[in-house]
CHARMM-style PDB file with segment names, atoms N, HN, CA, C and O in Angstrom:
ATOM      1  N   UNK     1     -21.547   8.963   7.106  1.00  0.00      PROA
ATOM      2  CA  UNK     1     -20.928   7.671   7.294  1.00  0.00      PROA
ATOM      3  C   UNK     1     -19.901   7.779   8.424  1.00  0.00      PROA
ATOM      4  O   UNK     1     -18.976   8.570   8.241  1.00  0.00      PROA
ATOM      5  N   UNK     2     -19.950   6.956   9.786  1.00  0.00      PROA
ATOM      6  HN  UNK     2     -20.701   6.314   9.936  1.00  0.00      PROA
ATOM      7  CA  UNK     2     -19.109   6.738  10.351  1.00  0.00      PROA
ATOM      8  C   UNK     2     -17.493   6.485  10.119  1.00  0.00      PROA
ATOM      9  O   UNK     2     -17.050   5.590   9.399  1.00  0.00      PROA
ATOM     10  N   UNK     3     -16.562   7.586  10.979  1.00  0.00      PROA
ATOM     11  HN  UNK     3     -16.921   8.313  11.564  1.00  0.00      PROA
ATOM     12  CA  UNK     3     -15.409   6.997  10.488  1.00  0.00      PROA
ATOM     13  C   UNK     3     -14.624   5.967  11.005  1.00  0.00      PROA
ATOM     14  O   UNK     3     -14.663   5.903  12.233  1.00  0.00      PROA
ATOM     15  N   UNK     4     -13.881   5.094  10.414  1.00  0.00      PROA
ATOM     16  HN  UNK     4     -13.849   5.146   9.416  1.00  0.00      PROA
ATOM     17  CA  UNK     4     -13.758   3.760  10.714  1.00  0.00      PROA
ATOM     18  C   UNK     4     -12.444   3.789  11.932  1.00  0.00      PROA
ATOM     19  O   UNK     4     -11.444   4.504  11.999  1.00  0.00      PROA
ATOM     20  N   UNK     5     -12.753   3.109  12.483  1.00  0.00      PROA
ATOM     21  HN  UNK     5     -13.566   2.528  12.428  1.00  0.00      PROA
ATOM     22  CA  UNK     5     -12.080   2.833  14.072  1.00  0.00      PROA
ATOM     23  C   UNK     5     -10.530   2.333  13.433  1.00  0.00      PROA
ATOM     24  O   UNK     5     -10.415   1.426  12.608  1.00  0.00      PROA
ATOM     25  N   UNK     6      -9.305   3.180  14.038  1.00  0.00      PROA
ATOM     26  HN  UNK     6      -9.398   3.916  14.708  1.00  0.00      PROA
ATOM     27  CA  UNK     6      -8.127   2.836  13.574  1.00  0.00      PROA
ATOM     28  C   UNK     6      -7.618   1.634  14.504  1.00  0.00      PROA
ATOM     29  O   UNK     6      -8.079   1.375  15.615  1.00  0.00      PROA
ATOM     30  N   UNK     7      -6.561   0.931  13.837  1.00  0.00      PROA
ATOM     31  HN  UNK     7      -6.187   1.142  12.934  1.00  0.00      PROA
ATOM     32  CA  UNK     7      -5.984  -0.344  14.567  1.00  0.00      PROA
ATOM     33  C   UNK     7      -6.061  -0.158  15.719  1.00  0.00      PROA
ATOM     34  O   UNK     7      -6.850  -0.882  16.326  1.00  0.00      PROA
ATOM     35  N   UNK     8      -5.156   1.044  16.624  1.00  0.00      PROA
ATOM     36  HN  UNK     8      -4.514   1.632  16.131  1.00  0.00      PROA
ATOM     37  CA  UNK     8      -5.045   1.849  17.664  1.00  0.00      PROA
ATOM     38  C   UNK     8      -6.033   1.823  18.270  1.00  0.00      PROA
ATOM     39  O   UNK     8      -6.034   1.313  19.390  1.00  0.00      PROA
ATOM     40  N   UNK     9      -7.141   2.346  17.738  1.00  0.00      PROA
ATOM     41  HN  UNK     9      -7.140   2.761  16.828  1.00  0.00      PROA
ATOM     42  CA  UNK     9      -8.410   2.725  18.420  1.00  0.00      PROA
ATOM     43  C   UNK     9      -8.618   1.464  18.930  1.00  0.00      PROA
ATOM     44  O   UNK     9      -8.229   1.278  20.083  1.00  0.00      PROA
ATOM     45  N   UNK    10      -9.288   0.297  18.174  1.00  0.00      PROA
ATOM     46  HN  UNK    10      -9.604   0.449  17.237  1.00  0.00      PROA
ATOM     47  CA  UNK    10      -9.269  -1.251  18.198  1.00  0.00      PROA
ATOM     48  C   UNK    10      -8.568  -1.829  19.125  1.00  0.00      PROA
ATOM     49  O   UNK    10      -9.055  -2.343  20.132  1.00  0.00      PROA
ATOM     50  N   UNK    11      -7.241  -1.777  18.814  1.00  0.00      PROA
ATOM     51  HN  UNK    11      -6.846  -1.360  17.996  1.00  0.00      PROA
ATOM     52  CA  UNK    11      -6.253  -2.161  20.330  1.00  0.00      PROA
ATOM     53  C   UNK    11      -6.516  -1.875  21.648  1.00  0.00      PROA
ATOM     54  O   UNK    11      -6.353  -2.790  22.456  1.00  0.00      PROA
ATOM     55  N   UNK    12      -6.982  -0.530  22.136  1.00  0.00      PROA
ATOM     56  HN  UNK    12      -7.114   0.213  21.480  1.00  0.00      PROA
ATOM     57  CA  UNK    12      -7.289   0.218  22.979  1.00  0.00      PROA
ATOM     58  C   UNK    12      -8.604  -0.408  23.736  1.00  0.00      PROA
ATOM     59  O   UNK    12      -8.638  -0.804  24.901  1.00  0.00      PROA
ATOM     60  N   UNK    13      -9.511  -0.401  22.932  1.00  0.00      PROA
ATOM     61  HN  UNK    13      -9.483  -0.079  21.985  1.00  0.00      PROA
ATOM     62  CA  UNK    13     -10.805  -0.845  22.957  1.00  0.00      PROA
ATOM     63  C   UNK    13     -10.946  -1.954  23.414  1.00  0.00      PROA
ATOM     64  O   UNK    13     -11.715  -2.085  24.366  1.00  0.00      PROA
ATOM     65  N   UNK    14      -9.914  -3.656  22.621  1.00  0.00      PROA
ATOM     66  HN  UNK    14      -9.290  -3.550  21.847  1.00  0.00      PROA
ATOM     67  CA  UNK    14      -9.850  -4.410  23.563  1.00  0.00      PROA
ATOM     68  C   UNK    14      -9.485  -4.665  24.929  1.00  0.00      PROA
ATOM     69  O   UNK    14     -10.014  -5.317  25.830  1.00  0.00      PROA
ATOM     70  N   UNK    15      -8.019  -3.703  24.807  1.00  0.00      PROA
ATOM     71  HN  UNK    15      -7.588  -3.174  24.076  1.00  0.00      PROA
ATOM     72  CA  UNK    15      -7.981  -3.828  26.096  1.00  0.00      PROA
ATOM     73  C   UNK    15      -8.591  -3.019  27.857  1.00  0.00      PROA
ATOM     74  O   UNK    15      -8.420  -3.235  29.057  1.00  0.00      PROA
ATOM     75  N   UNK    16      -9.484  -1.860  26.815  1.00  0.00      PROA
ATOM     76  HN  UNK    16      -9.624  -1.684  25.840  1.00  0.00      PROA
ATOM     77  CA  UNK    16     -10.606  -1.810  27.801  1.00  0.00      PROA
ATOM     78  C   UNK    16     -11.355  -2.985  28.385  1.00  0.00      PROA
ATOM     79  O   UNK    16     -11.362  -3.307  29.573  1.00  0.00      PROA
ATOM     80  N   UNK    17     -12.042  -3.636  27.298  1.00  0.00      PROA
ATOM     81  HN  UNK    17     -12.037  -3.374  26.333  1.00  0.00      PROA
ATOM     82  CA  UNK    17     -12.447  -4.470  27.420  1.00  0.00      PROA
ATOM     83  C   UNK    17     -12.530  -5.664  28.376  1.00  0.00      PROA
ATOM     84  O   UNK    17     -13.498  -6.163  28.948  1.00  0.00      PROA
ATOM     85  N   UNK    18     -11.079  -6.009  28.379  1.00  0.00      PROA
ATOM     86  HN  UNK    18     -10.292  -5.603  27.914  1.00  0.00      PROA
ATOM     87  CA  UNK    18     -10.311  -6.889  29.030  1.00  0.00      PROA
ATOM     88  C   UNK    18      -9.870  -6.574  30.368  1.00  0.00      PROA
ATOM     89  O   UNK    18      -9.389  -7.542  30.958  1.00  0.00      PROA
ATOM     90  N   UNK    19      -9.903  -5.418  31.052  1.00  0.00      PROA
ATOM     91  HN  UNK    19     -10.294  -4.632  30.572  1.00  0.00      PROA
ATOM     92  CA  UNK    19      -9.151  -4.524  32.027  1.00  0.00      PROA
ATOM     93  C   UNK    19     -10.952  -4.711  32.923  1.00  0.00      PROA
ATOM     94  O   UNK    19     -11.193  -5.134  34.053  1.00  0.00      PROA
ATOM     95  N   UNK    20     -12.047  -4.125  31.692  1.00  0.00      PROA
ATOM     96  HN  UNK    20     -11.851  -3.781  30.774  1.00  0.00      PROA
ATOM     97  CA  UNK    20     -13.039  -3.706  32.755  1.00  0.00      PROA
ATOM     98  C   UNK    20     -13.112  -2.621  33.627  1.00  0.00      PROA
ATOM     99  O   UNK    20     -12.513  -1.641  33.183  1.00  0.00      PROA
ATOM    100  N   UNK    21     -13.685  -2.440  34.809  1.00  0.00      PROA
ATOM    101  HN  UNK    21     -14.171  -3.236  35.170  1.00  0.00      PROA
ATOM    102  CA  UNK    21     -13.853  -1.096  35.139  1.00  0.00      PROA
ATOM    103  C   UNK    21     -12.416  -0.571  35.510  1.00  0.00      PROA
ATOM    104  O   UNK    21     -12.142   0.606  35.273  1.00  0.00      PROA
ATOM    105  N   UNK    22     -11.581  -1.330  36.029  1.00  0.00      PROA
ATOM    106  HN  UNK    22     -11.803  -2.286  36.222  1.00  0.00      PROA
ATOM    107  CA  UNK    22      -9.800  -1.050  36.124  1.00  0.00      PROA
ATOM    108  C   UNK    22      -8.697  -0.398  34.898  1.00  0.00      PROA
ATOM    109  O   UNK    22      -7.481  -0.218  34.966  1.00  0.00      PROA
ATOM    110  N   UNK    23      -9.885  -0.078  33.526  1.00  0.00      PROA
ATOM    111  HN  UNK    23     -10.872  -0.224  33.471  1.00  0.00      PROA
ATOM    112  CA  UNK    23      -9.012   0.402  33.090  1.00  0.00      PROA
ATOM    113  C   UNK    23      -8.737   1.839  33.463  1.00  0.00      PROA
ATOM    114  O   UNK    23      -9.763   2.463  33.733  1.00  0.00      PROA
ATOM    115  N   UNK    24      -7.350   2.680  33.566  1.00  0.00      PROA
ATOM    116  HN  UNK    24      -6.516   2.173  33.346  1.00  0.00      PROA
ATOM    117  CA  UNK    24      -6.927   3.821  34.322  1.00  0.00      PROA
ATOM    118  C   UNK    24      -7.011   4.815  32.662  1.00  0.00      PROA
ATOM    119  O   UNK    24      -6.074   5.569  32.402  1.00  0.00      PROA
ATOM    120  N   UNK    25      -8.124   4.694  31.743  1.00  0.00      PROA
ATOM    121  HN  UNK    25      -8.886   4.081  31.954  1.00  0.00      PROA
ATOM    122  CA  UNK    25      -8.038   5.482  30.495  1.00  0.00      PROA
ATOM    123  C   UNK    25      -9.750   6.011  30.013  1.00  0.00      PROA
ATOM    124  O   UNK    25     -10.685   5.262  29.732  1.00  0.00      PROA
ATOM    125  N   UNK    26      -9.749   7.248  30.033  1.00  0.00      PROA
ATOM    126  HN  UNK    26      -8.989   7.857  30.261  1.00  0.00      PROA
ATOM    127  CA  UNK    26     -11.320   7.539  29.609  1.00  0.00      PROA
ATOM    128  C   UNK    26     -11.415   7.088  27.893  1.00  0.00      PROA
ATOM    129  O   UNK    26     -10.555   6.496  27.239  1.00  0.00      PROA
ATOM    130  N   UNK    27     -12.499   7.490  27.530  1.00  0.00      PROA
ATOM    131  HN  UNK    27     -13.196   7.970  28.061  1.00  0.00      PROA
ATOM    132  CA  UNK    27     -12.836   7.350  25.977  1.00  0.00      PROA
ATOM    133  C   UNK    27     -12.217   8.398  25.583  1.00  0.00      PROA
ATOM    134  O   UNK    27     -11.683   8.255  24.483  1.00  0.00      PROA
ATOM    135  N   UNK    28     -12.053   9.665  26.195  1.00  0.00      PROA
ATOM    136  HN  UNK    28     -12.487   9.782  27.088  1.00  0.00      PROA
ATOM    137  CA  UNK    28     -11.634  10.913  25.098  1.00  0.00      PROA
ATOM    138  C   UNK    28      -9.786  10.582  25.218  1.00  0.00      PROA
ATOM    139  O   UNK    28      -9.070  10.764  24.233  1.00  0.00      PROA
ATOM    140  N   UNK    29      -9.332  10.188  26.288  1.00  0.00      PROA
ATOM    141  HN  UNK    29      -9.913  10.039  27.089  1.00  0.00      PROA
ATOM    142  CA  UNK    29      -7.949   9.995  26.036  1.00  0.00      PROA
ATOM    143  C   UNK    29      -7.412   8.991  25.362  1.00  0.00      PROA
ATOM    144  O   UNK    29      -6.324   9.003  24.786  1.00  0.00      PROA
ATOM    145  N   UNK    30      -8.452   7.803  25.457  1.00  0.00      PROA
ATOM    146  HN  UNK    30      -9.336   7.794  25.924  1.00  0.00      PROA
ATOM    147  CA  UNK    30      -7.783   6.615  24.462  1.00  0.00      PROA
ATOM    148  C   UNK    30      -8.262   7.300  22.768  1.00  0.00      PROA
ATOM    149  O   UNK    30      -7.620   6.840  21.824  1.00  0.00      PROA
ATOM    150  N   UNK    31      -9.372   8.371  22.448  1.00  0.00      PROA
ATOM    151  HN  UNK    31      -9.894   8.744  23.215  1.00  0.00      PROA
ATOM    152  CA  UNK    31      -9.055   8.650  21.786  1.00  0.00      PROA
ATOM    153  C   UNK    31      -7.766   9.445  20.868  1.00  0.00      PROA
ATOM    154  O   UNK    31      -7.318   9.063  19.787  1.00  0.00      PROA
ATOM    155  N   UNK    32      -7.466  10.294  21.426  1.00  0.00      PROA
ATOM    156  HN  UNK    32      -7.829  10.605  22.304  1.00  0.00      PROA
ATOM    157  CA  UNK    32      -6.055  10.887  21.963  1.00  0.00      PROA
ATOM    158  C   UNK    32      -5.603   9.975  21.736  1.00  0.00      PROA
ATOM    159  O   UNK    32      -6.012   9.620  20.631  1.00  0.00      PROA
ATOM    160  N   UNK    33      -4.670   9.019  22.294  1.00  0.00      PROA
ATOM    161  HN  UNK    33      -4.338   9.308  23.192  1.00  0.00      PROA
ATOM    162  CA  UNK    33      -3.880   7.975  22.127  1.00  0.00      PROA
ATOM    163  C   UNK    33      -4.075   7.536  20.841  1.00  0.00      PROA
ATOM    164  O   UNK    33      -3.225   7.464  19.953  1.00  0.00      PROA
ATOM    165  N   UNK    34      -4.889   7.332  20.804  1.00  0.00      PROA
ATOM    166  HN  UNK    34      -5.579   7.390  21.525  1.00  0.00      PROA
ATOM    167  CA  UNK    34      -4.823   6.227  19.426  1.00  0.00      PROA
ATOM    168  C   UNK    34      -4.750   7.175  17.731  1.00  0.00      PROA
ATOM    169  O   UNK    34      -4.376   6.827  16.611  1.00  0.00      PROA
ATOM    170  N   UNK    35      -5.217   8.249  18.192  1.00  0.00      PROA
ATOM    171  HN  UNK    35      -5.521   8.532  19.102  1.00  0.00      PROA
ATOM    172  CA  UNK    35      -4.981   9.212  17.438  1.00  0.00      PROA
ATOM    173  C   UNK    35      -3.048   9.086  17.210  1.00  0.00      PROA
ATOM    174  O   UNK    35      -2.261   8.628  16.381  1.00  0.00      PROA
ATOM    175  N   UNK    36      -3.013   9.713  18.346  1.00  0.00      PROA
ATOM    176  HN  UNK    36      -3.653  10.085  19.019  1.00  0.00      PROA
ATOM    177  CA  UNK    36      -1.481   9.808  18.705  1.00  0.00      PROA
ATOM    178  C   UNK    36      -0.375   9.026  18.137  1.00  0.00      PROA
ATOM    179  O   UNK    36       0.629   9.630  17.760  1.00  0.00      PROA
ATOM    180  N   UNK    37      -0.452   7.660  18.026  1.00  0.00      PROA
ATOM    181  HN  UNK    37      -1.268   7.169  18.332  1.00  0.00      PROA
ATOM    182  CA  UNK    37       0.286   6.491  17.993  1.00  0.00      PROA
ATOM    183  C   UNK    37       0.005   6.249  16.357  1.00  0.00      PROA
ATOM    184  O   UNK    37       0.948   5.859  15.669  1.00  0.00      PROA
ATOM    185  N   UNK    38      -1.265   6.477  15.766  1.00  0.00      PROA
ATOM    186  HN  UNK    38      -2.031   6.793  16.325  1.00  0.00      PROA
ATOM    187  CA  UNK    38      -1.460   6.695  14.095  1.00  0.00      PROA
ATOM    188  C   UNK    38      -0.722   7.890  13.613  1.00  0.00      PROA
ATOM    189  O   UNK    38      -0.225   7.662  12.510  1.00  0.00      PROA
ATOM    190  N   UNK    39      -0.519   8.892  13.985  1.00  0.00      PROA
ATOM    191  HN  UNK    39      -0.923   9.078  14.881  1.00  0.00      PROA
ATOM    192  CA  UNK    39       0.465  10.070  13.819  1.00  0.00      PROA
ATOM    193  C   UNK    39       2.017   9.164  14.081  1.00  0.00      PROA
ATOM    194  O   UNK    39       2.748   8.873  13.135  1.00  0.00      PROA
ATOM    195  N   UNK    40       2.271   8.875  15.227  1.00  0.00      PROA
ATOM    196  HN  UNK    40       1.677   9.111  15.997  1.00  0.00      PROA
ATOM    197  CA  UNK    40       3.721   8.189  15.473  1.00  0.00      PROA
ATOM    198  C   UNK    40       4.248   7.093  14.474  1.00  0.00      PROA
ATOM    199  O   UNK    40       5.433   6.789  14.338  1.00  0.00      PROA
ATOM    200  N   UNK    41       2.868   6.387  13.593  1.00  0.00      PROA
ATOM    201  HN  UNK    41       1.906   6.634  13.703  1.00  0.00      PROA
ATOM    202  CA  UNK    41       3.643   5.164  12.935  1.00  0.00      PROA
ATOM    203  C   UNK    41       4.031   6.263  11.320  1.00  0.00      PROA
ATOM    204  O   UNK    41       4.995   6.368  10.562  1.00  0.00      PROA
ATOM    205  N   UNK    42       2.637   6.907  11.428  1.00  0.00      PROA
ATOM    206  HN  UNK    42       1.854   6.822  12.044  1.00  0.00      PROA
ATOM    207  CA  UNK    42       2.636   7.340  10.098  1.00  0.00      PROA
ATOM    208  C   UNK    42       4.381   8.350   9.561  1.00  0.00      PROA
ATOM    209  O   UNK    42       5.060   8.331   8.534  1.00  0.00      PROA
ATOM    210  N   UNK    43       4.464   8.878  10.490  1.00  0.00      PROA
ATOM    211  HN  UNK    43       3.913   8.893  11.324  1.00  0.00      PROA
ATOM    212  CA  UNK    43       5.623   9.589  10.317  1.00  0.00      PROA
ATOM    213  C   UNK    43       6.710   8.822  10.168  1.00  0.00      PROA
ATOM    214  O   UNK    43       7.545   9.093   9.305  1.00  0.00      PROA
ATOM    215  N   UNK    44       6.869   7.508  11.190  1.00  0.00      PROA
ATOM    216  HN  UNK    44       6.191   7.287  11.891  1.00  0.00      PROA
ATOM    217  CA  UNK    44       8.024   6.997  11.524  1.00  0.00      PROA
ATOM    218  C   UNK    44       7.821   6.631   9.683  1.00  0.00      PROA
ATOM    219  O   UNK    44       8.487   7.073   8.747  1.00  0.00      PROA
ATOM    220  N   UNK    45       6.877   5.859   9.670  1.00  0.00      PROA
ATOM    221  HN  UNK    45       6.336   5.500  10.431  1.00  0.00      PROA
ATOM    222  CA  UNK    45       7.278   5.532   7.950  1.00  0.00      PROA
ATOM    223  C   UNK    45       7.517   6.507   6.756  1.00  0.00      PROA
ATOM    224  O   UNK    45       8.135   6.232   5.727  1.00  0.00      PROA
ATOM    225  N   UNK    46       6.982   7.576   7.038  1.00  0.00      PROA
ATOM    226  HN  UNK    46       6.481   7.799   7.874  1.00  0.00      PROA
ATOM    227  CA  UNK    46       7.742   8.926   6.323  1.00  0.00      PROA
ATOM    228  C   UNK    46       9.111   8.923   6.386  1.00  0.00      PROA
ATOM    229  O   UNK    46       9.748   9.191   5.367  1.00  0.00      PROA
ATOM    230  N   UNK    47       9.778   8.615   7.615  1.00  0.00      PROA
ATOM    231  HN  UNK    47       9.261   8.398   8.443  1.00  0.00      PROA
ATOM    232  CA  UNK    47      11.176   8.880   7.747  1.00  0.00      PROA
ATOM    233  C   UNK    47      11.832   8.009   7.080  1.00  0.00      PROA
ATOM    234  O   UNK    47      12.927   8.327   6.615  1.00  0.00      PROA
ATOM    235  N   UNK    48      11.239   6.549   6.862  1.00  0.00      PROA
ATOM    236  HN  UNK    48      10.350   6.291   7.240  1.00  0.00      PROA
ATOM    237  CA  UNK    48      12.345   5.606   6.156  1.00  0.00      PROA
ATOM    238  C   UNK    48      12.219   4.350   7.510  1.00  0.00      PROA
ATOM    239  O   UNK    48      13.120   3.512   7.518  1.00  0.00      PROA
ATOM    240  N   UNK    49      11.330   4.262   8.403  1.00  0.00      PROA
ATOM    241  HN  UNK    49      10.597   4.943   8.397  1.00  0.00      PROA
ATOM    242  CA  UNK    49      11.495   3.858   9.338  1.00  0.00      PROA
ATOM    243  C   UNK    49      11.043   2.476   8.748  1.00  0.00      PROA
ATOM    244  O   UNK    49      10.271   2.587   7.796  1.00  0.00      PROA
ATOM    245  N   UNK    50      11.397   1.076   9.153  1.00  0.00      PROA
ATOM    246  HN  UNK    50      12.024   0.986   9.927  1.00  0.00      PROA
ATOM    247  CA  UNK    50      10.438  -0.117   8.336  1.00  0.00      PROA
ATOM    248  C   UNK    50       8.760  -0.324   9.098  1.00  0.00      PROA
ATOM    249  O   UNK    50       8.313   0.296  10.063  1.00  0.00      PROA
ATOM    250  N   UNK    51       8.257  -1.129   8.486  1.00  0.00      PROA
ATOM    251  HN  UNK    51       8.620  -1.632   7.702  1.00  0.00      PROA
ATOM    252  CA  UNK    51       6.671  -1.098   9.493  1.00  0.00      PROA
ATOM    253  C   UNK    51       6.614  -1.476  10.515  1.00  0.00      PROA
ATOM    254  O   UNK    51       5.724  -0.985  11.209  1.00  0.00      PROA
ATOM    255  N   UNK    52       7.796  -2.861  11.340  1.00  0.00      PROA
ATOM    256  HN  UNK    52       8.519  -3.261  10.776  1.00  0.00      PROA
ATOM    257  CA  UNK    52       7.808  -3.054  12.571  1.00  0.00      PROA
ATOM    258  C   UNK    52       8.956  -2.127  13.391  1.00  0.00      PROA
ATOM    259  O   UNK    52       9.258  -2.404  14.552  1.00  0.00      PROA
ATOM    260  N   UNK    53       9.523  -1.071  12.709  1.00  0.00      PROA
ATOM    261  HN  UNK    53       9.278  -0.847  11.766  1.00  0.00      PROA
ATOM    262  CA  UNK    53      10.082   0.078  13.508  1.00  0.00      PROA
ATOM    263  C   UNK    53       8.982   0.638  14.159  1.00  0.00      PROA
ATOM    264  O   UNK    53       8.644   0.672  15.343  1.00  0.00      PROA
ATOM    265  N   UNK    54       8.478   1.087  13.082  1.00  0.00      PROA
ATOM    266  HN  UNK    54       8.753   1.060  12.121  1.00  0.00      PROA
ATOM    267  CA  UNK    54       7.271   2.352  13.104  1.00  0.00      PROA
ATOM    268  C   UNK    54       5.850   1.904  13.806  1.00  0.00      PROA
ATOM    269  O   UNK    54       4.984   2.734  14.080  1.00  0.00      PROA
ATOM    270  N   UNK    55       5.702   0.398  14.081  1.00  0.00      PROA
ATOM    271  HN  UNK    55       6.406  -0.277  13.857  1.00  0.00      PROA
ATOM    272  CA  UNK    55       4.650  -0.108  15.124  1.00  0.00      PROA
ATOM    273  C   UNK    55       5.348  -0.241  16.550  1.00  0.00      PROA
ATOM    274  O   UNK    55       4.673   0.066  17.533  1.00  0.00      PROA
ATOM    275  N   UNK    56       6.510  -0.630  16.706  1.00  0.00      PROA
ATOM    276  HN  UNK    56       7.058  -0.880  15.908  1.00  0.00      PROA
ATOM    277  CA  UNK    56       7.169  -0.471  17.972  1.00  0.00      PROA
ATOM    278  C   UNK    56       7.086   1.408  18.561  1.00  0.00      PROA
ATOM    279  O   UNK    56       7.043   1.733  19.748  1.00  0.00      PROA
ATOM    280  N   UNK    57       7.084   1.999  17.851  1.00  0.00      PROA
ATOM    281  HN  UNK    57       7.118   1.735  16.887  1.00  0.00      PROA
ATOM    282  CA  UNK    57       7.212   3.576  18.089  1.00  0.00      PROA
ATOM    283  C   UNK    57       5.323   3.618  18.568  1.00  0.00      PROA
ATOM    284  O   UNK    57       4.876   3.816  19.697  1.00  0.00      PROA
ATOM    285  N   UNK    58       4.630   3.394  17.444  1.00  0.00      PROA
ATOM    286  HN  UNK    58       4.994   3.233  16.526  1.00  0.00      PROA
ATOM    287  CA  UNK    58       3.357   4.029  17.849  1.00  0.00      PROA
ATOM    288  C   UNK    58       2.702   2.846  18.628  1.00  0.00      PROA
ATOM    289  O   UNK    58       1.603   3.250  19.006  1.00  0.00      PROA
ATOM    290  N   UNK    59       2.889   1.653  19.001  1.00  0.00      PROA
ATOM    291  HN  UNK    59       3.782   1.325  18.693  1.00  0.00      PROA
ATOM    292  CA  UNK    59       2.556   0.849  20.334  1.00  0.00      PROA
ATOM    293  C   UNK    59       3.534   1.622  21.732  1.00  0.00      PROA
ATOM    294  O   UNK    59       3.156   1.296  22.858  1.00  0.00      PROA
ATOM    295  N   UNK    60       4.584   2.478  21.648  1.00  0.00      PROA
ATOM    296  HN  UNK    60       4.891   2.742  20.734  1.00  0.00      PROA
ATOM    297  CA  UNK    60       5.280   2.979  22.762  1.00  0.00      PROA
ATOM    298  C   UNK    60       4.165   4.316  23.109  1.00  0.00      PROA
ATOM    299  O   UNK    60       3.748   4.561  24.241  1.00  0.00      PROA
ATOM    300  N   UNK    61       3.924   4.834  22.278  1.00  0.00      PROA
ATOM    301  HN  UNK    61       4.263   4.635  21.359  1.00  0.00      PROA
ATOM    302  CA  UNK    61       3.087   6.020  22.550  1.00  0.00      PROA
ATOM    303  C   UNK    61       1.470   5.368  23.353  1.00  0.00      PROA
ATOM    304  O   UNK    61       0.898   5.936  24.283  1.00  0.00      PROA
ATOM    305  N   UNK    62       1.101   4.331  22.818  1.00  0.00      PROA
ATOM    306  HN  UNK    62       1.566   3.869  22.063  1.00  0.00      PROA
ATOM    307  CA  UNK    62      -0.133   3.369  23.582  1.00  0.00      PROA
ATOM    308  C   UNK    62       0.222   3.136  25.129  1.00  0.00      PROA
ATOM    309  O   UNK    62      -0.507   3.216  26.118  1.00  0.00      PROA
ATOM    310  N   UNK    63       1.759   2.782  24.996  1.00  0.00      PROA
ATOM    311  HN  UNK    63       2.351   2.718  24.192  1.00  0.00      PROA
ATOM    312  CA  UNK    63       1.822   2.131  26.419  1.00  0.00      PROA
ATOM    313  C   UNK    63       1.878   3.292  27.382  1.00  0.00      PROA
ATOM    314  O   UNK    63       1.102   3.435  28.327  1.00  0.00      PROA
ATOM    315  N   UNK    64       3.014   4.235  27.012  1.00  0.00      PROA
ATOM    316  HN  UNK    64       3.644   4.120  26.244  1.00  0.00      PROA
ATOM    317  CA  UNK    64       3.713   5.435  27.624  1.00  0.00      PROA
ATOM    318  C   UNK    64       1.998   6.544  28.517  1.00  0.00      PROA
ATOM    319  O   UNK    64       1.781   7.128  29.579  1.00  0.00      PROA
ATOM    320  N   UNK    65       1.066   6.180  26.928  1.00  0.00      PROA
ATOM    321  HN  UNK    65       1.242   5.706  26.065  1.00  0.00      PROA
ATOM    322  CA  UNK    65      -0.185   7.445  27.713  1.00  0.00      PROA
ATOM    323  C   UNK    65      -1.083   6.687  28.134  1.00  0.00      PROA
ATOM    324  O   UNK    65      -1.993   7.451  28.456  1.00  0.00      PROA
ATOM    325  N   UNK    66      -1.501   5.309  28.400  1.00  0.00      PROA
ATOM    326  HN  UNK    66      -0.762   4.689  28.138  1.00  0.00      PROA
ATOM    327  CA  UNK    66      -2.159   4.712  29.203  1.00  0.00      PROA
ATOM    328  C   UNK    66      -1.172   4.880  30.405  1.00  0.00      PROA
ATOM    329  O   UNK    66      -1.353   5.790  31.214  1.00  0.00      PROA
ATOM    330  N   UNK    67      -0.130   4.005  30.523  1.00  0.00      PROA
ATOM    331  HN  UNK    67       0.017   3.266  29.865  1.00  0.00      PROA
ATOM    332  CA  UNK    67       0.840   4.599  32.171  1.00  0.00      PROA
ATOM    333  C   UNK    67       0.723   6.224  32.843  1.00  0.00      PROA
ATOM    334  O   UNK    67       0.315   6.487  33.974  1.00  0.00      PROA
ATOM    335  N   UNK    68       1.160   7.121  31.894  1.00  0.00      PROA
ATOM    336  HN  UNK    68       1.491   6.907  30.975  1.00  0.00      PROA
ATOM    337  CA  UNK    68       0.644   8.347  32.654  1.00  0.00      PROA
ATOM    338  C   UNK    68      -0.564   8.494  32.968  1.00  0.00      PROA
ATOM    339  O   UNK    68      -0.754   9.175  33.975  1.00  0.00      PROA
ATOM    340  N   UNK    69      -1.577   8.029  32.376  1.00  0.00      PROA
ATOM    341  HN  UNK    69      -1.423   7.475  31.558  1.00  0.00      PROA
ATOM    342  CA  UNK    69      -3.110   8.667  32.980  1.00  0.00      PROA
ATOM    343  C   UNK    69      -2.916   7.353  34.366  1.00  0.00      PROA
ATOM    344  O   UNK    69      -3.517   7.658  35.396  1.00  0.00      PROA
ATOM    345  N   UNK    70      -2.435   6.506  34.391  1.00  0.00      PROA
ATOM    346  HN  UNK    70      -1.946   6.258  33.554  1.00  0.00      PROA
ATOM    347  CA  UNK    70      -2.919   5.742  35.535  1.00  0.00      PROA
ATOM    348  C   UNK    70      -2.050   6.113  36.917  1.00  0.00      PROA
ATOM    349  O   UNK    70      -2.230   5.559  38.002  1.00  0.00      PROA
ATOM    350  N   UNK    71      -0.910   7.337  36.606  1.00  0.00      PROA
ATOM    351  HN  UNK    71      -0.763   7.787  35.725  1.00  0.00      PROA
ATOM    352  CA  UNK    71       0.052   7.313  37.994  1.00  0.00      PROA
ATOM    353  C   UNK    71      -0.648   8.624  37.992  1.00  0.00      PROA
ATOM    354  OT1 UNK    71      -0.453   9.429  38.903  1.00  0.00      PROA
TER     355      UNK     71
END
């Protein structure tokens, strides 16, 4: 059974989508990313962080590693 595509992943995906061949992100790094940013919320809410703390943190990790792969 396929494993199910995280929010992250989803997010990512649209905005491939939307970008078209201009997006500056392969498949294995937006995997990465989105990996990444599910690690960043999950913790932040370990810490005590609230859920729109802890989505501002793992949407920063989305923005931060799409910008580096594109400079």
């Amino acid at each position: 059974m396929p494993k199910e595509m995280s929010y992250y992943r989803r997010y990512l995906q649209r905005l491939k989508e939307e970008w078209g061949t201009g997006f500056p992100v392969s498949d294995e790094v937006l995997d990465d990313l989105a990996d990444a940013a599910e690690e960043k919320y999950e913790n932040a809410r370990r810490d005590g962080l609230t859920v729109d703390q802890a989505q501002e943190l793992a949407m920063a990790v989305l923005v931060d590693g799409i910008g580096d792969e594109h400079t």
